[in-house]
N, C-alpha and C positions, 0 to 999 in steps of 0.2 A: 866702516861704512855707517851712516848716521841717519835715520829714516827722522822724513819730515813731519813726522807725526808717533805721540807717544800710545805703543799699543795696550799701556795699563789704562790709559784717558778711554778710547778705543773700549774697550772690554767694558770700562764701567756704563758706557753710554749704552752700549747694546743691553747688558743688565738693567740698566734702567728703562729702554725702550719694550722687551722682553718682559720686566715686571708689570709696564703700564699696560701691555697686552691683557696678560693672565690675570691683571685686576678687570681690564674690562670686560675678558668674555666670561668672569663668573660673576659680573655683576649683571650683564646681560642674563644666563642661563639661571641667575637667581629671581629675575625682571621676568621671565618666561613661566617657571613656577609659577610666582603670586598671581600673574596677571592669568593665566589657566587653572588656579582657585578661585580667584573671585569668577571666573567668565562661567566656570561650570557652577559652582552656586546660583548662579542669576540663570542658569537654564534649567537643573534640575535638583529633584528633592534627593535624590536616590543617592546615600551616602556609597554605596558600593562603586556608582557611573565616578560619583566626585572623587575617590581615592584611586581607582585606576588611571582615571584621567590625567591628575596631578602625578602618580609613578613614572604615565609613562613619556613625561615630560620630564620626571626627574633620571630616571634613566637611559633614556636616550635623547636629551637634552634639544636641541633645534628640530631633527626629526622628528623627537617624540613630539614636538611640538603643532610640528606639520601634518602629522598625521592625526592628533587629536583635534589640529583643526576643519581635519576633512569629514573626520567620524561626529563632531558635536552637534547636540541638535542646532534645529536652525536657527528656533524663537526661545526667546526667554522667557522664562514665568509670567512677567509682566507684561510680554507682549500679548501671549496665548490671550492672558487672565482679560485682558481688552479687547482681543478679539473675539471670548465669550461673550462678554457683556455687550458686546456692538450686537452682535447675532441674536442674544437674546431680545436685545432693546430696539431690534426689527422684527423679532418677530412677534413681541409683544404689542407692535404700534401697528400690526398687520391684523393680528387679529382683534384690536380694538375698534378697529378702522372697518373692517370687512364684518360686522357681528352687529345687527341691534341690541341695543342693552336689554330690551322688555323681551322677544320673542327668539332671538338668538340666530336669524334667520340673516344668512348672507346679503350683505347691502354695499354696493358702491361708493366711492369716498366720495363722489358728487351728490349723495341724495340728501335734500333735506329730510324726505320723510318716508319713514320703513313700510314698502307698499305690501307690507305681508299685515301686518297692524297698525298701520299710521301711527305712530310713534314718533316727535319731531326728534329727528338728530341733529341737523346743525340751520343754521337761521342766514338770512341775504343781506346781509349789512343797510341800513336806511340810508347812504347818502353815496357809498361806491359801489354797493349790489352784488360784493362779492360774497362767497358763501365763506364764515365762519365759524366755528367751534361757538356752540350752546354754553361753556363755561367761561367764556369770556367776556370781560367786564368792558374792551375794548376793541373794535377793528384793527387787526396790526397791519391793515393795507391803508385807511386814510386817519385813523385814530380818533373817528367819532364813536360816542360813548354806545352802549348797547340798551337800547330800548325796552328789553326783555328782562325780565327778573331773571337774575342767576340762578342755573340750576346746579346742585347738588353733586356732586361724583365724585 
């Protein structure tokens, strides 16, 4: 009896389909590593968090992976690092904004002038009368020049 098909052909194809597997899923579980190095560098400094992290990717491979991604922080260095600098750089324009320079004394972002020591803060633009910043050289509402000498700051 003579089978339509050769089972040494048969065998090698499996080995060969068998091989392409176990190149792809540790080229995968190698892609899971590096990419859980770099991710945990970009969130944290802490060489202890970064070597567990990578472990427990390396030994328990897709798991380890799922579960590092449930456990990692949420923001990266870089995100934090901006969303410092945003906070700070409101709340530095709050309190520039809310403070007369000369008497320190709480003022509104509408006042021209600090009614605790008339101090001028900001000026009415001559041609659209909207209120502007003392140190500007132009209206950035219609772009007529500022009639006032620049002051200092």
């Amino acid at each position: 009896m003579s089978l339509p098909f050769d089972l040494g052909a048969l065998a090698a194809l499996l080995q060969l389909v068998g091989a392409f597997f176990a190149v792809y899923l540790v080229a995968v579980c190698l892609s899971l590593i590096v990419w859980t190095f770099r991710d945990i560098r970009a969130r944290s400094r802490d060489l202890a968090m970064q070597l567990v992290s990578v472990a427990l990717v390396v030994v328990f491979n897709i798991p380890g992976w799922l579960l590092y991604f449930m456990l990692r922080p949420r923001e990266t260095l870089s995100a934090q690092y901006e969303t410092e600098l945003a906070q700070e750089a409101l709340m530095q324009e709050v309190e520039e904004k809310l403070a007369c320079p000369m008497c320190q004394q709480k003022v509104q972002s509408d006042f021209l002038y600090c009614p605790n020591c008339h101090t001028r803060l900001k000026r009415r633009c001559d041609n659209c009368h909207r209120i502007t910043s003392l140190r500007w050289n132009i209206c950035p509402y219609c772009g007529a020049p500022n009639s006032m000498p620049q002051v200092e700051g």
